[in-house]
C-alpha positions in Angstrom: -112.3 -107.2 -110.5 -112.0 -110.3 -108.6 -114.2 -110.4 -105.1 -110.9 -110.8 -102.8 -109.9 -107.5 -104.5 -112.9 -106.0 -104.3 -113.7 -106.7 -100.4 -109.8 -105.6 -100.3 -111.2 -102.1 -101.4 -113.6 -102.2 -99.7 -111.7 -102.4 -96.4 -109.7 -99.4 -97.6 -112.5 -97.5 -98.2 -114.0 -98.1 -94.8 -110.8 -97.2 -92.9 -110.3 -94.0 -94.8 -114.2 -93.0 -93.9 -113.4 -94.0 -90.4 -110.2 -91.8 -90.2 -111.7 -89.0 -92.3 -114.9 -88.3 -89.4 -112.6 -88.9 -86.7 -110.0 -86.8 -87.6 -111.9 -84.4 -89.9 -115.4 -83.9 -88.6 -115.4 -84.9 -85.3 -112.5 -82.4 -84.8 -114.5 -79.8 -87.1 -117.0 -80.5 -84.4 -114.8 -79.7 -81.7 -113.4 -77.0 -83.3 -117.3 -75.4 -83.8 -117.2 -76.3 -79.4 -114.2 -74.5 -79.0 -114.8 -71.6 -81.0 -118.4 -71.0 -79.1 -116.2 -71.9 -75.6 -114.0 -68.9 -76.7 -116.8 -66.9 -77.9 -118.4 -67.0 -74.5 -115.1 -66.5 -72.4 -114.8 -62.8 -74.4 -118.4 -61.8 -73.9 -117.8 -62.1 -69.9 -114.3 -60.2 -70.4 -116.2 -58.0 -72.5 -118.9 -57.6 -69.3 -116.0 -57.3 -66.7 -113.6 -54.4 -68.6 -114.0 -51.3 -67.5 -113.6 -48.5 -69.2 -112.4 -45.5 -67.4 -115.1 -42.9 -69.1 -115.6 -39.2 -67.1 -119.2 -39.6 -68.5 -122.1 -40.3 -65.9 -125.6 -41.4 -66.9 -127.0 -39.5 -64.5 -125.6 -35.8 -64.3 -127.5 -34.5 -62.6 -125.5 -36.4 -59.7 -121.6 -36.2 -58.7 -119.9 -39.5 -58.6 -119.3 -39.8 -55.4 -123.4 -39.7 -54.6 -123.8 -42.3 -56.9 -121.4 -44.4 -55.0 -122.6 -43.9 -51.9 -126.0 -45.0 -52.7 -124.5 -48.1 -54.3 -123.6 -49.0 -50.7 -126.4 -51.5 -49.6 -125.6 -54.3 -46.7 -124.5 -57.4 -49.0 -122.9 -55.8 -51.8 -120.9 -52.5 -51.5 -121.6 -52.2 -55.5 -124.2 -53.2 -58.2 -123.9 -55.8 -60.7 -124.8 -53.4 -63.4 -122.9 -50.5 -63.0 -122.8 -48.4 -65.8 -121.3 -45.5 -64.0 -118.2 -47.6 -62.5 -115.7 -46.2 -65.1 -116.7 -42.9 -64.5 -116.4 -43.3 -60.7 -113.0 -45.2 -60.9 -112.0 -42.3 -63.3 -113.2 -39.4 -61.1 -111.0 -40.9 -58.2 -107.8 -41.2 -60.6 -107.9 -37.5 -61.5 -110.0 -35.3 -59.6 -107.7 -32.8 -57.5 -107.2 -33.2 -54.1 -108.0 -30.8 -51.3 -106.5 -31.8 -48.0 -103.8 -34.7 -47.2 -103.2 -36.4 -44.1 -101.7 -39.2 -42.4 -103.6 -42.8 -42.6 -106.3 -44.3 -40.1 -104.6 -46.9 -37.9 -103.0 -49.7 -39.4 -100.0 -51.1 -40.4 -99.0 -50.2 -43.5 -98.3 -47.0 -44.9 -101.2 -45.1 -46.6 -102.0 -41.5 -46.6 -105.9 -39.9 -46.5 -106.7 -37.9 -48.4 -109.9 -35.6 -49.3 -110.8 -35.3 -53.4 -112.8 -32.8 -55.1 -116.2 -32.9 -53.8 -115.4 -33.6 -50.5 -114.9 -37.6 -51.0 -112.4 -39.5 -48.4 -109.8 -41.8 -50.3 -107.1 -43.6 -48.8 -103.5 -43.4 -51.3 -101.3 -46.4 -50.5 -98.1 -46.0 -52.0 -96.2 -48.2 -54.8 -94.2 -50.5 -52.2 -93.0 -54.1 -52.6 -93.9 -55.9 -49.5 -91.4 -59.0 -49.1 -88.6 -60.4 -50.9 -88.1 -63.9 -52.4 -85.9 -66.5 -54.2 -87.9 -67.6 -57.6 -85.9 -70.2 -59.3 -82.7 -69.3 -58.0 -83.8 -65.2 -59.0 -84.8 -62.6 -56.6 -87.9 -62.0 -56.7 -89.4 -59.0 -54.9 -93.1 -59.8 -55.1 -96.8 -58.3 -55.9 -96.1 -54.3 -54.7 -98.9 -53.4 -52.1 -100.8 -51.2 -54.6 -100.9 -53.1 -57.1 -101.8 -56.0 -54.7 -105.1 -53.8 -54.1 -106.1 -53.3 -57.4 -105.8 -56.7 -58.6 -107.9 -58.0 -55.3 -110.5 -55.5 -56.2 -110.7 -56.9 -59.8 -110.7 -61.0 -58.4 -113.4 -59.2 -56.5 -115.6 -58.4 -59.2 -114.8 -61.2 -61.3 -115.9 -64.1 -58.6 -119.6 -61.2 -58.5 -118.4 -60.8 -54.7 -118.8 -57.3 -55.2 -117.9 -56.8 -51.6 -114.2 -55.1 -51.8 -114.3 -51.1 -52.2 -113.7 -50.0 -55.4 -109.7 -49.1 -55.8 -107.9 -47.7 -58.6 -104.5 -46.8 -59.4 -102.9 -43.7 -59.5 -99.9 -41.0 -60.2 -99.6 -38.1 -57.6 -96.8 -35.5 -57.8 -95.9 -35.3 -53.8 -94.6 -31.6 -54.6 -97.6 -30.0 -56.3 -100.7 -32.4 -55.2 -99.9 -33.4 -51.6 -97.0 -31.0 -50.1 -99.3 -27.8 -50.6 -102.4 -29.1 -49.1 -100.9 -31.8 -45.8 -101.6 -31.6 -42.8 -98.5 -30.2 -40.2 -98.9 -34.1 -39.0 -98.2 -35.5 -42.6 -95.8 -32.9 -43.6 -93.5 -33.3 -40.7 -92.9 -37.0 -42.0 -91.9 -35.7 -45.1 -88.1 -35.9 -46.6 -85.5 -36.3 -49.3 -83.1 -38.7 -50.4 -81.3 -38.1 -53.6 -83.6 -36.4 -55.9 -86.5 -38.5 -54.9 -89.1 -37.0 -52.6 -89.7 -39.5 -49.8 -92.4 -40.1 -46.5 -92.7 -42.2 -44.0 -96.5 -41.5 -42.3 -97.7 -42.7 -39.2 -98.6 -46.2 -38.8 -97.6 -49.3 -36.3 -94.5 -50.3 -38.5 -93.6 -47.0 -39.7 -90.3 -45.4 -39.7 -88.0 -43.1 -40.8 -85.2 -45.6 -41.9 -88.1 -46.8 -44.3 -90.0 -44.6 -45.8 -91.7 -44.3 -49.3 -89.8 -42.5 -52.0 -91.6 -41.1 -55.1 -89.5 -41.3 -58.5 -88.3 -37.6 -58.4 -91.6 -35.8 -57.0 -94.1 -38.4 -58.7 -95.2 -41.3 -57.0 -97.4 -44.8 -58.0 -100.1 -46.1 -56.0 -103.6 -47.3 -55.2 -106.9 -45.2 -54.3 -109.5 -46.7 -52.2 -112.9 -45.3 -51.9 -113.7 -44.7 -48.4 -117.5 -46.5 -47.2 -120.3 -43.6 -46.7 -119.9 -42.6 -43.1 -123.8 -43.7 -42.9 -122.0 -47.7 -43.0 -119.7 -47.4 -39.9 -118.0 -50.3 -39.5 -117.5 -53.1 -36.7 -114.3 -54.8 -36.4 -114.3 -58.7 -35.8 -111.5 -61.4 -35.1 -111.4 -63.7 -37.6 -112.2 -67.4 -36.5 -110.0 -69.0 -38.4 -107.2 -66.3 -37.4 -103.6 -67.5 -36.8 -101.8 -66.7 -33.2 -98.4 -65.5 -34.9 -96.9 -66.8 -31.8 -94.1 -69.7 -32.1 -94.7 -72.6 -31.2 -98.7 -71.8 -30.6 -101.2 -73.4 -32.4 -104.7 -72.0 -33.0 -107.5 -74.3 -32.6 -108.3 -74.8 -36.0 -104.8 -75.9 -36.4 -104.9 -78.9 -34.6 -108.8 -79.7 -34.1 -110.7 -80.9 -37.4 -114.2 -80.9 -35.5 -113.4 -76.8 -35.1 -116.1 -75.7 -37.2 -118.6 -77.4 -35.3 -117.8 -75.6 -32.2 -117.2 -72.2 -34.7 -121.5 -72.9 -35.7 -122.7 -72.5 -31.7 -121.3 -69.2 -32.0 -122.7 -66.0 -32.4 -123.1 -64.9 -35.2 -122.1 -67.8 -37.2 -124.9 -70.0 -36.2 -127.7 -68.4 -38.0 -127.5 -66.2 -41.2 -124.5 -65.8 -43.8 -122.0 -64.8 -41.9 -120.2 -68.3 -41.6 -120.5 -69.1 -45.9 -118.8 -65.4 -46.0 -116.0 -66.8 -44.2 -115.8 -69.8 -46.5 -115.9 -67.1 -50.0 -113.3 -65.1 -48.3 -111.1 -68.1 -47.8 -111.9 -68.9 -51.3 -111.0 -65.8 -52.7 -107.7 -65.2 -49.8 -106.2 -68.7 -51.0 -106.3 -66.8 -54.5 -104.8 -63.8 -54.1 -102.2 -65.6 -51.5 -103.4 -63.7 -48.4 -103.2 -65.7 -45.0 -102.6 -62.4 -42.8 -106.9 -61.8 -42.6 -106.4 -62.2 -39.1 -109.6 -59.8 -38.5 -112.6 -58.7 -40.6 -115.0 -56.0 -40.8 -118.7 -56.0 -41.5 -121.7 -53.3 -40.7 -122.3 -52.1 -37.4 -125.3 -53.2 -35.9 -125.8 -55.6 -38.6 -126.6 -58.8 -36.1 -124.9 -60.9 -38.5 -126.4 -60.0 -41.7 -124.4 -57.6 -43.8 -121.4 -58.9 -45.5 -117.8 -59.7 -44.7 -116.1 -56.3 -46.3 -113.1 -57.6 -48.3 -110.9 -54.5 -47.0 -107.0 -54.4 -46.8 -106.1 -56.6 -49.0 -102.6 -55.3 -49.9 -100.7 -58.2 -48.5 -101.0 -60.3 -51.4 -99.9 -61.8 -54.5 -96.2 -62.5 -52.8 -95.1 -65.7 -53.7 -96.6 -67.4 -57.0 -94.9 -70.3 -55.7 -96.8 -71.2 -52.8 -100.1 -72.4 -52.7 -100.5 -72.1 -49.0 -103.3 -75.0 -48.4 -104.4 -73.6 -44.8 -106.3 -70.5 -45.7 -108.8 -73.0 -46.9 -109.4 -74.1 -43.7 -113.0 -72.8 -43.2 -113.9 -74.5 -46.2 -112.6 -78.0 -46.3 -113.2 -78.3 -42.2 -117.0 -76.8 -42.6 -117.9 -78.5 -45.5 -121.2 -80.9 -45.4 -121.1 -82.9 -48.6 -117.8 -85.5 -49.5 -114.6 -85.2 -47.6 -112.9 -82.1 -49.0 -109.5 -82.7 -51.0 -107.4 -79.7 -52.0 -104.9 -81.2 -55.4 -102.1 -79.9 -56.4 
């Protein structure tokens, strides 16, 4: 073979080694990345699902005393919490006593009391705004679910500071009817075949109740705090006016936070970087109605913000509304902030 042809075959040789380890092994390599990327994603699914097991580890204990001494002032559950399926289980199924109208609010909920004397609070299966989705109706997250999915982000982003909430199936007839107060029942009504209620809240009203599908109706349980935690109510710093043409401060002013960081009791303790999580975790499940907050009482500033009522949510999966961040791209000490589309 004559040397031309030779360094010819040579050259081909070369390129095929180059093309063979950067399309072969370098991509075998990848693939070897990839496959450990995706091993690790399904071991922290694996740590997040929850089962909904009726077992307890300790039985010697009901599940709602378990929960309640879960309750300490930064987290309102554990990180290992091998009794959370049964809990969430217990509240899905375990009969209840005594039904009554909701705590003050404005949405429609119903309390009610569980076996073993535990408070829960039953928000009905109810869509909560209408939109148009690429020229479709679309009728949004329903409050319930809305709940339970905010509960889960909850966990996931090791918050841990939203009560625990499960969904559930009541018959209105046989679980709720027989054992309602004279205050509940006397909202109570039916249109068509479906058994319908209405409640008592700020926006509540006859012309728009909730309506079960025949007697059985959809919706979220919340486990209700120990009454040993009461709670204190506080207006949110970054809240919005809902008044035309009225601006809040942190609106218009970009030096807000500075002034927010004088204040009681965000100038010392955590109480300002809760804020920032909960606009964090608002801007994901679309919420920009936290117009108050509620932490422990007497807690000088050092329990946590309590992710509670989060049923407004999940609306629109077409806006990204940029202002909920607020608290964390106008308090932020490091590089200028930029939220990207």
């Amino acid at each position: 073979m004559k040397l031309k042809q030779r360094a010819v075959l040579l050259v081909i040789l070369l390129v095929i080694f180059i093309f063979t380890k950067v399309f072969l092994i370098d991509n075998l390599d990848t693939s070897a990345a990839n496959r450990e990327d995706q091993r690790a994603f399904h071991r922290m699914m694996a740590s997040l699902r929850v089962e909904l097991d009726p077992r307890l580890e300790h039985t010697l204990q009901s599940p709602w005393e378990i929960a309640a001494q879960w309750v300490v002032p930064r987290e309102v559950y554990p990180e290992e919490t091998p009794e959370l399926g049964a809990i969430m289980h217990a509240m899905a199924t375990k009969k209840i006593i005594k039904a009554d109208v909701g705590y003050k609010g404005t949405q429609l909920k119903a309390l009610l009391i569980l076996e073993g004397g535990q408070k829960v609070v039953f928000k009905p299966k109810r869509y909560s705004r209408d939109y148009v989705v690429e020229g479709e109706p679309y009728a949004g997250y329903d409050r319930h679910n809305a709940e339970v999915a905010a509960f889960h982000l909850d966990r996931i982003l090791g918050f841990r500071r939203a009560p625990l909430v499960v969904g559930r199936f009541v018959n209105l007839r046989t679980e709720i009817k027989p054992v309602a107060t004279e205050q509940l029942l006397s909202t109570f009504l039916t249109l068509g075949n479906n058994t319908c209620f209405y409640g008592k809240c700020y926006y509540c009203r006859e012309t728009e109740p909730a309506c079960a599908d025949g007697d059985l109706m959809e919706g979220s349980v919340t486990l209700w705090l120990p009454d040993v935690w009461p709670l204190q109510k506080h207006r949110h710093p970054w809240g919005r006016t809902y008044r035309e043409g009225k601006l809040a401060r942190w609106e218009y002013d970009d030096s807000y936070c500075d002034a927010v960081k004088k204040t009681s009791p965000y100038d010392s303790g955590p109480r300002l970087l809760d804020i920032v999580d909960t606009a964090v975790f608002d801007y994901l499940i679309g919420n920009a109605d936290r117009h108050h907050y509620e932490s422990f009482q007497d807690d000088e500033g050092a329990s946590m913000l309590i992710l509670l009522d989060n049923a407004k949510s999940f609306g629109n999966p077409t806006l990204d509304e940029r202002s909920i961040l607020a608290p964390l791209y106008q308090c932020c000490m490091s590089a200028p902030f930029a939220v990207v589309s």
